[in-house]
PLY file of the C-alpha trace (Angstrom):
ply
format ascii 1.0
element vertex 242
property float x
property float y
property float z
element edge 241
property int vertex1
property int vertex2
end_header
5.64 -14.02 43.18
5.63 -14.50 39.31
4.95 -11.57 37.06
1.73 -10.38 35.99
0.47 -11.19 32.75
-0.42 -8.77 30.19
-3.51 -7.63 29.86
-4.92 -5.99 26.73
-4.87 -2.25 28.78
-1.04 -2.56 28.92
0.02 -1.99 24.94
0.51 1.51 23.90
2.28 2.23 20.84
3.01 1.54 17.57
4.13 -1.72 15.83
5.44 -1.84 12.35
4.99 -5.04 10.44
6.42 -6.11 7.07
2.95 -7.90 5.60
3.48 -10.58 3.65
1.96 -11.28 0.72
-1.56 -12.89 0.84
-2.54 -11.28 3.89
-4.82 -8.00 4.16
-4.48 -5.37 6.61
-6.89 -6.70 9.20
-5.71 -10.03 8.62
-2.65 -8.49 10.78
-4.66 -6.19 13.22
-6.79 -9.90 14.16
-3.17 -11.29 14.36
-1.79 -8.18 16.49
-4.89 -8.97 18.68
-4.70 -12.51 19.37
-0.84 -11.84 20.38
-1.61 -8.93 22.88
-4.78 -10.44 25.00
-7.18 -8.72 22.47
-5.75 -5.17 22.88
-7.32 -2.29 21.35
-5.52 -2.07 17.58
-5.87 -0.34 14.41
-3.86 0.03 10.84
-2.47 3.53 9.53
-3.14 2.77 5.65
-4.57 -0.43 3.63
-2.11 -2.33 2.02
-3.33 -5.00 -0.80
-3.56 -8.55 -0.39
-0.94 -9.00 -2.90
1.14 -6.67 -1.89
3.95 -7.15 1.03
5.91 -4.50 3.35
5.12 -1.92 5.68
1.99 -1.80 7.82
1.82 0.84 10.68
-0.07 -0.62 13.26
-1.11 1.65 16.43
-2.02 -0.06 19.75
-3.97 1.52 22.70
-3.64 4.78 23.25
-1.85 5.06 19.72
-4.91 4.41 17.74
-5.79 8.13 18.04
-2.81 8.73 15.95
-4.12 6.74 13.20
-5.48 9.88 10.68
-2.15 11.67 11.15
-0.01 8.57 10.47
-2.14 7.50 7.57
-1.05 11.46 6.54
2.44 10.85 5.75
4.60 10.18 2.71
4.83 6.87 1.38
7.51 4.80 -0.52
6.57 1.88 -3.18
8.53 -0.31 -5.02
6.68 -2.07 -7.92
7.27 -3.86 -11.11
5.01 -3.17 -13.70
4.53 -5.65 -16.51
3.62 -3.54 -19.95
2.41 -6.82 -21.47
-0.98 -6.50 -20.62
-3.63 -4.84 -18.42
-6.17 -6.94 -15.93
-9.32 -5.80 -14.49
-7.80 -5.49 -10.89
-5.14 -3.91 -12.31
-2.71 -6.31 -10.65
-2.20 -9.94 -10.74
-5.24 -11.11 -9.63
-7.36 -10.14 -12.57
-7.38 -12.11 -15.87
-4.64 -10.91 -18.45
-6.33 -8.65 -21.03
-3.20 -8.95 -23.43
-2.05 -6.15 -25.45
-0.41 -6.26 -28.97
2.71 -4.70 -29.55
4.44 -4.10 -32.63
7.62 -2.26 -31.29
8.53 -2.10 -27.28
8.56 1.67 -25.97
12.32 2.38 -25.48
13.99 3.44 -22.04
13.27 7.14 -22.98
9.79 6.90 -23.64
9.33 5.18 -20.80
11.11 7.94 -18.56
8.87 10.51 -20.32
5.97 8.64 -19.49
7.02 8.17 -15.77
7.44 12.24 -15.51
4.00 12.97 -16.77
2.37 10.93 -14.05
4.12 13.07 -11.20
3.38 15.96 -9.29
-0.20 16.57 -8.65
-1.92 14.86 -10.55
-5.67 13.24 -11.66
-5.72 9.91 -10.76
-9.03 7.13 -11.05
-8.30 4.46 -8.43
-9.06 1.06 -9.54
-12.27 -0.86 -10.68
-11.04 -2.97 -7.41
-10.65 -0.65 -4.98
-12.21 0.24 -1.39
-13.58 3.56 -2.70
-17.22 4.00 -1.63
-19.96 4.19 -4.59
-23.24 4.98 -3.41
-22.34 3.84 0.23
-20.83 0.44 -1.27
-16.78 -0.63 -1.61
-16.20 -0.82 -5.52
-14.60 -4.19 -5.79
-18.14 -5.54 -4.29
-19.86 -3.92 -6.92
-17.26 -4.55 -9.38
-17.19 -8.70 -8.23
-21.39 -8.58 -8.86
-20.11 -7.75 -12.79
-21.58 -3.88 -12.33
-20.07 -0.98 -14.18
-18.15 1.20 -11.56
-17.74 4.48 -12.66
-15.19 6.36 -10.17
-14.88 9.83 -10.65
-10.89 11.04 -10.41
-9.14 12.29 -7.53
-6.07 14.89 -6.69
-3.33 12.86 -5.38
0.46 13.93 -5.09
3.01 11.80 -6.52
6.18 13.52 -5.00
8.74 11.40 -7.36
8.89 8.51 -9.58
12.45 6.51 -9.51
12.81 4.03 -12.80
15.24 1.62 -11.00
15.25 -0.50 -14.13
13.55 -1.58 -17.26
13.93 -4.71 -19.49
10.83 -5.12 -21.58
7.72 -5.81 -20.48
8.85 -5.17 -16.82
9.38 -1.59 -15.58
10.77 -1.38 -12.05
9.95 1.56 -10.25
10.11 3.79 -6.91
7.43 5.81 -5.88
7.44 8.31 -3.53
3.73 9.42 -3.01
1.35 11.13 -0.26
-2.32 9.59 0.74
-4.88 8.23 -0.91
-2.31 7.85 -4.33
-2.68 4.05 -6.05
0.12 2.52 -7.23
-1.71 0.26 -9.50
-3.60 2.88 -11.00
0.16 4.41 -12.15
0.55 0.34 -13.51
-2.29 1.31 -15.47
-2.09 5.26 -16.46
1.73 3.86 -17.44
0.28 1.41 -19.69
-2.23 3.89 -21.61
0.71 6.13 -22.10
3.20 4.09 -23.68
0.34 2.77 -25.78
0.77 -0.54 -23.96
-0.23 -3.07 -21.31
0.03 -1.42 -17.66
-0.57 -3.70 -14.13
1.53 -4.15 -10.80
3.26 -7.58 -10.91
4.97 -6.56 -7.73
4.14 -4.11 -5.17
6.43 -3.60 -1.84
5.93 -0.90 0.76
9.21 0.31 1.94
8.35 3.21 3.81
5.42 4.86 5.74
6.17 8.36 7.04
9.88 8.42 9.53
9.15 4.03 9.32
10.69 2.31 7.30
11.52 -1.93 6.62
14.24 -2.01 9.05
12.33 -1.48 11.85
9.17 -3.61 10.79
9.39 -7.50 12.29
7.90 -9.91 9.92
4.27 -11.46 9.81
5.04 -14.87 11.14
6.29 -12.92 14.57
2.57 -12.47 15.13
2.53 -15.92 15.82
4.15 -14.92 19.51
3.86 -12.82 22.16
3.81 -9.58 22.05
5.28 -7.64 24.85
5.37 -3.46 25.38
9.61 -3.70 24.46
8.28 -4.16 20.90
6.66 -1.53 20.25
7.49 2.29 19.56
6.26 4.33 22.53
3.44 6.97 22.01
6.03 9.39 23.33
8.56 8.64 20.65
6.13 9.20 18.18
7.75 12.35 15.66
4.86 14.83 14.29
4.65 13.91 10.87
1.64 15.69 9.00
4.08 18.18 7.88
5.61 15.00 5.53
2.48 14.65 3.68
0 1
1 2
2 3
3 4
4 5
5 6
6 7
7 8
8 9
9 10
10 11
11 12
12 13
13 14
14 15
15 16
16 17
17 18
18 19
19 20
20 21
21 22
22 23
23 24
24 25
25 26
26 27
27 28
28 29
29 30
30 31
31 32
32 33
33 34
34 35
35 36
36 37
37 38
38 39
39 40
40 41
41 42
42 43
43 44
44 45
45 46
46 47
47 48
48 49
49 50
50 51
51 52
52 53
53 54
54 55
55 56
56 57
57 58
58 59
59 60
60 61
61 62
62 63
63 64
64 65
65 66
66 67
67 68
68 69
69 70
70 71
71 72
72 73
73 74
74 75
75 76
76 77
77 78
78 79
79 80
80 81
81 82
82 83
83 84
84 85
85 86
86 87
87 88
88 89
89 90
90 91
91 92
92 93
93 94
94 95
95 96
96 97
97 98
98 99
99 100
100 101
101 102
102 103
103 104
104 105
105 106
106 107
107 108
108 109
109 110
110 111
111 112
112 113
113 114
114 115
115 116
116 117
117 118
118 119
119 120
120 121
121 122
122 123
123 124
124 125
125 126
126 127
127 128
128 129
129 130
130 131
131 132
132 133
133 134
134 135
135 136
136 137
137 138
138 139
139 140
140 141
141 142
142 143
143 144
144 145
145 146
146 147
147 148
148 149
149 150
150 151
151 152
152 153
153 154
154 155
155 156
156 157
157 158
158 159
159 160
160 161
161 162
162 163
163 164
164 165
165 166
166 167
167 168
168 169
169 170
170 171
171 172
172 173
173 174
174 175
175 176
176 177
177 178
178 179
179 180
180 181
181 182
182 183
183 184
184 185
185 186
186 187
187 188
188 189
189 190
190 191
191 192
192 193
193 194
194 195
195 196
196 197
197 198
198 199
199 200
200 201
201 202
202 203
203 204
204 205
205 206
206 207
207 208
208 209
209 210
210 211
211 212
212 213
213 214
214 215
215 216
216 217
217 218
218 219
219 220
220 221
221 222
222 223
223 224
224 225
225 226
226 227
227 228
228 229
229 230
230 231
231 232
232 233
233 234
234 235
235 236
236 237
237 238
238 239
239 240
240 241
């Protein structure tokens, strides 16, 4: 007798994927689908387009762990070019170049890192999924309307400068939900009197997972069997991280 196939009700778990770049969130869920017989699957925290790493992906039964995974700490890696700002606030906006007489210095820079962490005010982008009168910004934003988004408490638990050689400033971020790395790009930028967007952003860590246990993107392209995955069971409480 050969074995059974698969079937959709037989994936429980969670999947971590390193995202590559170009690919949204969904875009791996649809992919996570397709490679499981359609199972039932869901994301634990956005990741942009443009930006590559970590996606915790819940399947089956999992998927009712999705609010308290999208709860815990999360790591960033991200160059920031000072040069100029865009309207995305990344590299997919059009450069909106900045004059500079005389580059901040190392210092100034670290300064300006310190005052952006801890609890802090943040405004999340122009191009961002925040709701405005029950529609995404970036739709509104794409129409050439004036979003106005009011700020929001986020935690930025520590900010590592890993290296800086004018206009790029390398950082790690340590932050809890709902915290935009691009709008630190930005706040970085208005600080230092300069240019501030994301030329880089990398997801190293979500919660207790981390890159070393994500497989990449194009392994979506193949089966997907229950061995793969982290069992519900193994799943660590981790609300208490955020």
């Amino acid at each position: 007798m050969g074995r059974k196939p698969f079937s959709h009700s037989d994936y429980n778990g969670l999947l971590i994927v390193d995202k590559p770049i170009g690919w949204s969130s969904m875009d791996v869920i649809r992919r996570i689908r397709r490679a499981t017989n359609r199972c039932k699957a869901g994301h634990a925290g956005t990741l942009d387009p443009l930006a590559t790493g970590v996606v915790v992906c819940c399947l089956g039964k999992a998927t009712k762990l999705v609010d308290q995974l999208m709860a815990g700490t999360k790591v960033y890696t991200t160059k920031v070019d000072l040069s100029a700002f865009t309207q995305t606030d990344d590299l997919e906006g059009e450069r909106e170049e900045v004059s500079i007489d005389t580059p901040p210095t190392q210092l100034q820079v670290l300064n300006a890192v310190e005052q952006l962490t801890g609890e802090i005010q943040q405004i999340p982008p122009m191009y961002s999924a925040i709701h405005i009168n029950g529609q995404r910004a970036y739709k509104l934003a794409r129409k050439g309307q004036t979003v106005e988004i009011e700020p929001r408490t986020v935690m930025v638990h520590a900010i590592r400068l890993l290296d800086y050689q004018w206009p790029y400033a390398e950082l790690e971020i340590t932050c809890g939900k709902g915290t935009y790395i691009r709008s630190i790009a930005r706040d970085l930028g208005k600080l230092l009197n300069t240019g501030g967007h994301c030329a880089t952003l990398r997801r190293t860590t979500v919660g207790p997972y981390t890159l070393e246990q994500a497989i990449p993107g194009s392994r979506l392209d193949e089966p997907i069997t229950q061995a793969d995955l982290i069992p519900v069971d193994e799943i660590p409480h981790i609300a208490e991280s955020s």
